[in-house]
N, C-alpha and C positions, 0 to 999 in steps of 0.2 A: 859571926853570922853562921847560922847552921846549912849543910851542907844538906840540898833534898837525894833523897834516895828512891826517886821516882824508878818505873821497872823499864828497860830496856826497847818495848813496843810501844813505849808512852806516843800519841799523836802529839803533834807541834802545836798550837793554837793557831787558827788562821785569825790575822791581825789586819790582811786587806783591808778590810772597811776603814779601821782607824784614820783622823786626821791627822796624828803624826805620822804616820805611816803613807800617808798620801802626800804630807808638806815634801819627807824628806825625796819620794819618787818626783815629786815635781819640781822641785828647789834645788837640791842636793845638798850635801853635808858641807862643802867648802862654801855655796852660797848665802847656805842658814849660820854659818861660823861667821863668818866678815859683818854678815848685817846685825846677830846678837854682841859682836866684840864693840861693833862699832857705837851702836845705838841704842842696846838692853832690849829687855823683852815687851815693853811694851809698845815702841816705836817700831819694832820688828813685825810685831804682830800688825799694825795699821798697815805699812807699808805691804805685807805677802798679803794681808786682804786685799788691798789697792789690786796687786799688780795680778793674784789668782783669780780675782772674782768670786772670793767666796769668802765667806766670817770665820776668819781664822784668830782663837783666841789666844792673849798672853800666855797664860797655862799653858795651852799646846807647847809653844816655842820653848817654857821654861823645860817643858817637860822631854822636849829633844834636847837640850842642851843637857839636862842632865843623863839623861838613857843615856845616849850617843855622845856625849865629853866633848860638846861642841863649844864652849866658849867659857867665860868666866872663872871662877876660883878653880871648879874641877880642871879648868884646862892648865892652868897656875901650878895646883898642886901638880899635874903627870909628868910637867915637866923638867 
């Protein structure tokens, strides 16, 4: 994987909006680890819909799980 060489002033992206970004503020990373370990991403996702009130999709969840090495093989292979 190639290394960026972006310049030192670069901005951050603000990523507030995102719904992962909002699962992991509302959920947290040990809450969203126990429920993808225990039940995979797509019973994970019905359930944080259930309990947020809002349509939280498969994708998202898989997609913290792999950003943030919250559950599944990546968690397997870190450790």
């Amino acid at each position: 994987m190639n290394k960026h060489n972006y310049p030192a002033n670069r901005k951050p992206r603000e990523v507030s909006y995102s719904k992962s970004y909002k699962l992991l503020q509302i959920v947290g990373e040990e809450e969203l680890r126990k429920l993808f370990s225990n039940f995979g991403m797509y019973t994970s996702a019905k359930i944080l819909s259930a309990n947020i009130g809002t349509d939280i999709s498969p994708y998202v969840v898989r997609h913290c799980r792999s950003r943030y090495k919250l559950g599944g093989a990546n968690e397997k292979d870190n450790n």
